[in-house]
Each structure stands twice: as structure tokens, then as C-alpha cells.
C-alpha positions, -999 to +999 in steps of 0.1 A: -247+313+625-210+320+620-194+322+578-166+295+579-143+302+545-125+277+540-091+258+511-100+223+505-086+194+489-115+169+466-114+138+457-095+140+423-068+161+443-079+196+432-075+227+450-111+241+461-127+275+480-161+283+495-174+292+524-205+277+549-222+283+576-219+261+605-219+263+642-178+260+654-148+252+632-149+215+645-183+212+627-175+231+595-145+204+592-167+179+597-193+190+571-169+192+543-152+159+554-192+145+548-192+158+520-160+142+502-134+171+506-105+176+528-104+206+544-066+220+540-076+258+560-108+273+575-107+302+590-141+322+605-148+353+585-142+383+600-115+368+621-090+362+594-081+358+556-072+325+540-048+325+511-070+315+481-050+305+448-067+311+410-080+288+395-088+253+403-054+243+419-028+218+407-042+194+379-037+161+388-007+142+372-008+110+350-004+077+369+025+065+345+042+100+350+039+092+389+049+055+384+083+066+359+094+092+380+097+072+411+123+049+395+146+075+392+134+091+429+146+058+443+173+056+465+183+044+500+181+067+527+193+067+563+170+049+592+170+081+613+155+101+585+129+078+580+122+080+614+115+116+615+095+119+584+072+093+600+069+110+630+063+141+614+032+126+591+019+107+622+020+141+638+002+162+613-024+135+602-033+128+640-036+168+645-065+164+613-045+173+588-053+150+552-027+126+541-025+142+508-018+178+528+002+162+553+029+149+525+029+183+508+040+203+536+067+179+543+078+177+503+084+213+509+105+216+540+123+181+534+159+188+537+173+154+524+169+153+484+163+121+479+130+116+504+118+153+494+117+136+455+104+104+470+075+124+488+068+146+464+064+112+445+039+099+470+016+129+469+016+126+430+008+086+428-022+097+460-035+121+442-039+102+412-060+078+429-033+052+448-034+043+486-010+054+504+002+015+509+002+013+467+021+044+468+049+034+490+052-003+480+064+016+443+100+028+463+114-008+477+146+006+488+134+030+508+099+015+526+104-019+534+079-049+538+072-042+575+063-005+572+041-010+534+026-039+549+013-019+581+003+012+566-023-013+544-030-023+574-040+009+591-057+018+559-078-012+561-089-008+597-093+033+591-064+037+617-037+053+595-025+077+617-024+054+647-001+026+624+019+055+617+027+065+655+032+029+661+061+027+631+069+057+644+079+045+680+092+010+663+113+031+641+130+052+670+135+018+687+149+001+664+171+027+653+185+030+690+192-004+692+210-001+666+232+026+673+239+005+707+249-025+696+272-001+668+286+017+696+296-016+713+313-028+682+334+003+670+350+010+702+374-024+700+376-024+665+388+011+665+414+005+694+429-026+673+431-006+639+453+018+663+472-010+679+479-026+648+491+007+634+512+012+657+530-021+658+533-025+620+548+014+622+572+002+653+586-027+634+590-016+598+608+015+606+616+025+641+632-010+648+656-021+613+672+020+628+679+000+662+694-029+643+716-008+621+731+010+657+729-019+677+752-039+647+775-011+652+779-007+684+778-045+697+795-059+663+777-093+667+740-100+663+747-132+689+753-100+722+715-092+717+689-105+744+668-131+736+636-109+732+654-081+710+666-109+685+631-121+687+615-086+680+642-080+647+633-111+635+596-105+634+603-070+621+621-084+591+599-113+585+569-083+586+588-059+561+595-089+539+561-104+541+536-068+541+527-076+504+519-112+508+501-108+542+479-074+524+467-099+492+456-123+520+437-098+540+420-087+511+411-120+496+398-127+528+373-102+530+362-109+494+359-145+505+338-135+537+319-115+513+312-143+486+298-163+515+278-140+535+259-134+502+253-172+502+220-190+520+245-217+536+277-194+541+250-167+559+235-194+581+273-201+594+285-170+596+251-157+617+256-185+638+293-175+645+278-144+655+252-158+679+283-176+696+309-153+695+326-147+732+313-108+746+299-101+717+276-130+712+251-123+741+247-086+728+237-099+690+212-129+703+195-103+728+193-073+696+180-103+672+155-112+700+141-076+706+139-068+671+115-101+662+094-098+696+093-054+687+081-061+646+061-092+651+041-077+680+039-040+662+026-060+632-002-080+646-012-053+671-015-033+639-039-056+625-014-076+601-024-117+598-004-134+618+011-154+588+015-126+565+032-112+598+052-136+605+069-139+570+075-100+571+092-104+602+114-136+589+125-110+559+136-084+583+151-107+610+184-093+603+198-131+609+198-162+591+197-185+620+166-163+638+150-162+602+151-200+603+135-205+634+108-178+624+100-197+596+095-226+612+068-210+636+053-200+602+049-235+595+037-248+623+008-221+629-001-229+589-006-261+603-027-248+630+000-257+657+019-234+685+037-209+686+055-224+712+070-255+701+093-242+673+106-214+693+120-238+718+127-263+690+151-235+674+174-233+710+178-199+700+152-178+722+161-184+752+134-196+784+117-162+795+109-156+761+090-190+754+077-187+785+061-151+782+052-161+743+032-195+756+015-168+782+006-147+755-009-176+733-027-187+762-045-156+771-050-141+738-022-116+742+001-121+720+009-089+706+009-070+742+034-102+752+059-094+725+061-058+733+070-066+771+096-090+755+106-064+736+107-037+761+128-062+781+156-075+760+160-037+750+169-028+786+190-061+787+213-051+752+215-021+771+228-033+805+250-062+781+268-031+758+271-005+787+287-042+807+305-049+774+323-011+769+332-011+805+353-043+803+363-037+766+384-002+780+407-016+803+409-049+779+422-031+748+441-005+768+461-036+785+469-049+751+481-019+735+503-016+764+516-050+759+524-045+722+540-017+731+556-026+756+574-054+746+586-040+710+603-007+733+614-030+760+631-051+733+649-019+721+659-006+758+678-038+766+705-037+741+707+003+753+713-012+785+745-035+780+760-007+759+759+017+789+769-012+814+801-022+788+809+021+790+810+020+823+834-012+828+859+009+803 
């Protein structure tokens, strides 16, 4: 029978080597895993040489060490780099490779500095006896409710590394979403930062030069058109008021501030949202796919459905959708439907009540929420790629306009000067 040497990991996270005889690798991996160890490398003798270190290996850290050293490990990281690191651990722990393995290698190749800390942080606090839930719940800013609360989950069930594909897939889903619905707002708001440039650069100093030439040349203010009076005046009112009209720009976003960190001001302000004209249909279909995507990927994961449901009211993203979750909440404490606060809300919109009272009905819920999901992603799509298209010709119309008029405005005057040379 074939020697199998093999690098393993035990249960108090220390570095073992032996060797044993078994019949294929697949069944050397699965002796050792009966027998309380993790199998880190195996290779059949003869065939290849495993790296064995002296001594025992790495001597487990303290739990407090683990706990005080991820307070100063925490920090907030981007969405997309949580998405690959949890691909990448899905990855190697579906391929066999241990958890405790599986976070080592990627401390080591982790490019970002504050996630390499924050894993390296999670290997320590496993090793020391945590789960992996325990462990993550001790970096709030980084691991969230949603993806703590599943990973119990999956640890619960013995389906880690299945939880971990499905953040995985909920992660990259989310995070293009989002970048959709960003692209759809930084497109105008970029065209009327330019616009506005523009015209405050046009009337502040190319048009008091025009007034100063035009004074000269026509002697009266009264000879001007109609619109080129009309343009000085705003350009003096403008250079007289830039201060004034700054101070109130900027008190108004600490005001908007102020009140989107209130309970009230954030329910008005994420109703204004809801209702906004273009935009509005774009953030009611997001908030929609985003609680159909985390409540169904949390209760196909094997999350209670309350405990579910308030992880999903946290993460909503709106006040006015967190509302109406909470509500469901209540009613299925109360052992009602699903069904009847949704449409109660006025905020999910037919299709969706319908397909959720489907779900209920059957016993598919979870598989319901998904194809809700899957939808209303296609449909933000076909709304931003709807919204960009009529957005282009829309802003490019309006700078034209602004400038337009303010150049226009300076051309008339030009005009009866050349006439009045020409009668001479």
C-alpha cells in the first residue's frame, strides 16, 4: 500500500508531520480529517518532497492578544475587495482546503493593508479556538450583519463553503448594482458642475470686459438689447452676491446632512428619493432588488426568517423600504403574511407581491426572491442604460442653452456697432 507524507494542521492550530499508509490521496485526506487534523499538503512518497518546518509550528496566540489587535486592524474597506477575498476563500475551502489554511494563504498574498491585518487577525482569533462567525463579528466595520450572520449560518448547517459562494455571488451583485445606479447618477451631476462652471466663469469675468467696451463704444447703457441688459444685470447681481450665495450652499449641505442623520429627516429625504422624476424609478427598482437578493440569500442560507428579516431591515439602504420590512417582521412574529404588509407599504410594487404570495404559497420563498431579484436587476439595468441615453442629449441641450444665450447676449450689441459703422 502506497506511503502518503503528509503537513497538517490539529486542533489547537499547530503545525504537524507524519506519514500513513492508505490506498489514494483522497483516502489519506480523509483518514487524517477522522482523525481531528487538517491536512494542509500530502504528497505520495517517492513522487515528491513536502516542505516540513522544525519544530511544532506556530504556537497558538492568546485570545485577548487576538481580540486587542483587531481594534486597531479595524477599518473600512472597499465592497469590491470584499468581494474578491470572499470569492477567493469560497474557492480554496470548496477545493478542500481548511478554513484556518485557506485564510493564511490569503493573509500572505493580500495586497490591501488593511484586510491582510484583518485576516491575519481572523486566522489568530480561529486558531485560538473562535468560529469563524465569532471571529468576524469582532471587525463591525468591515463584515456586516448580513455576511456574520450567514457564515453562522453555514457553520451551523456544516455548509461553510457553500454560504460563502452564495455571499460570494450576492456580493458581485450587489456591488454591480451599485456601480449602475452610480454610473446613472454621476453622468448629470458631472455635466451641471461643468455647466455651472462655465456660466459663473462667463458672467464674472468675460461679460463686466463686454460692458466696459460696450459703455465705450455705445456711450449709453439704455442702446443695449433687452437680453444683453438682462445678462449684465445678472452678471453683477452674481459677482456681488458669490459670497452670500457660497455660505448658503454650504449651510445647505450641512443642513441636508443634520437631517439625513435624523430617523424623521431620513424617512423624508428617502421618500424624496423614491419619488424623484428619472431618477426615482431607478432607486425604488435598486431598493427592491437589494431586499428580494439579501432576504432570499439569507433564508436559503438557512438564516430564521425573523432574524432574517431584521438583518435585511438594517441593510435596506432606505428608510422608507426599512419601514415596510419591519412591518413584515411584525406581522410574521404575529404569525401573519408576508403578503399583507408588503402591499400595505405601497412601495413594492404588484409583480413583486404577487410572486412573494406565490412563494409563500408553495413553500418557495427563498427561490421566489431570487427570481425577484434576478428581475428587477435586469429592469435597473434597462431603466439606467434608458436613463443615460435620455440624460445625454438632455444636459447637452442645456449647456447649449446657457451658453448660448450669455454669447448671444454679447454678439448683439457687436451687431449695432458694425450696423452704426456702416451708416457712417
Amino acid at each position: 500500500m502506497p506511503v502518503f507524507n503528509y503537513i497538517a494542521v490539529d486542533a489547537k492550530g499547530e503545525e504537524i508531520s507524519g506519514s500513513l499508509d492508505a490506498g489514494s490521496e483522497s483516502e489519506a485526506i480523509s483518514q487524517l480529517r477522522q482523525s481531528g487534523v487538517y491536512p494542509t499538503a500530502i504528497v505520495q512518497e517517492g513522487k515528491g518532497k513536502l516542505n516540513v518546518k522544525k519544530g511544532k509550528g506556530r504556537k497558538a496566540r492568546s485570545r485577548g492578544k487576538s481580540k486587542e489587535k483587531s481594534v486597531f486592524s479595524s477599518g473600512k474597506i472597499k465592497g469590491k475587495v470584499l468581494m474578491i477575498f470572499t470569492r477567493q476563500l469560497a474557492t480554496l475551502i470548496d477545493s478542500g482546503l481548511p478554513l484556518l489554511r485557506g485564510l493564511t494563504v490569503l493573509g500572505k498574498q493580500e495586497p490591501n493593508p488593511v484586510l491582510k491585518r484583518t485576516i491575519n487577525n481572523l486566522a489568530d482569533s480561529v486558531q485560538t479556538g473562535s468560529t469563524f462567525s465569532e471571529s468576524l463579528a469582532q471587525h463591525p466595520k468591515i463584515f456586516n450583519k448580513l455576511y456574520v450572520n450567514m457564515v453562522k449560518a453555514g457553520e451551523l448547517g456544516g455548509v461553510l463553503e457553500l454560504v460563502l459562494i452564495r455571499l460570494a455571488e450576492y456580493s458581485e451583485k450587489a456591488q454591480k448594482l451599485k456601480n449602475k445606479i452610480i454610473a446613472a447618477m454621476v453622468y448629470p451631476v458631472i455635466v451641471m458642475l461643468i455647466a455651472s462652471a462655465i456660466m459663473v466663469f462667463l458672467l464674472t469675468v468675460i461679460v463686466p470686459k463686454f460692458e466696459d467696451i460696450f459703455e465705450d463704444m455705445l456711450g449709453s447703457r439704455e442702446a443695449l438689447p433687452t437680453l444683453t441688459k438682462w445678462v449684465i444685470d445678472l452678471s453683477a447681481n452674481l459677482k456681488e452676491q458669490i459670497v452670500p450665495i457660497a455660505i448658503g450652499f454650504a449651510v445647505f449641505v450641512v443642513l441636508f446632512k443634520v437631517a439625513a442623520s435624523t430617523v424623521g429627516g431620513r424617512r423624508v429625504i428617502d421618500q424624496i428619493k423614491l419619488k424623484m422624476p428619472l431618477f426615482g424609478s431607478v432607486q425604488r427598482k435598486s431598493a427592491i432588488a437589494r431586499f428580494s437578493r439579501t432576504l432570499g440569500t439569507l433564508v436559503t442560507s438557512g438564516v430564521p426568517i425573523l432574524q432574517a428579516l431584521n438583518i435585511t431591515r438594517d441593510t435596506a439602504g432606505n428608510a422608507v423600504i426599512s419601514n415596510a420590512i419591519q412591518n413584515v417582521h411584525d406581522a410574521v412574529k404575529e404569525g401573519e403574511s408576508i403578503v399583507n404588509p408588503l402591499e400595505a407599504s405601497r412601495v413594492f410594487p404588484p409583480m413583486v407581491i404577487s410572486m412573494v404570495d406565490v412563494g409563500e404559497e408553495t413553500g418557495q420563498l427563498p427561490e421566489m426572491l431570487l427570481k425577484v431579484a434576478d428581475v428587477y436587476d435586469d429592469e435597473v439595468d434597462n431603466a439606467v442604460s434608458a436613463l443615460t441615453s435620455m440624460l445625454e442629449p438632455l444636459m447637452i441641450v442645456i449647456l447649449a442653452v446657457v451658453v448660448g444665450v450669455i454669447v448671444m447676449a454679447l454678439f448683439l450689441p457687436m451687431v449695432e456697432i458694425i450696423k452704426g459703422v456702416a451708416n457712417q
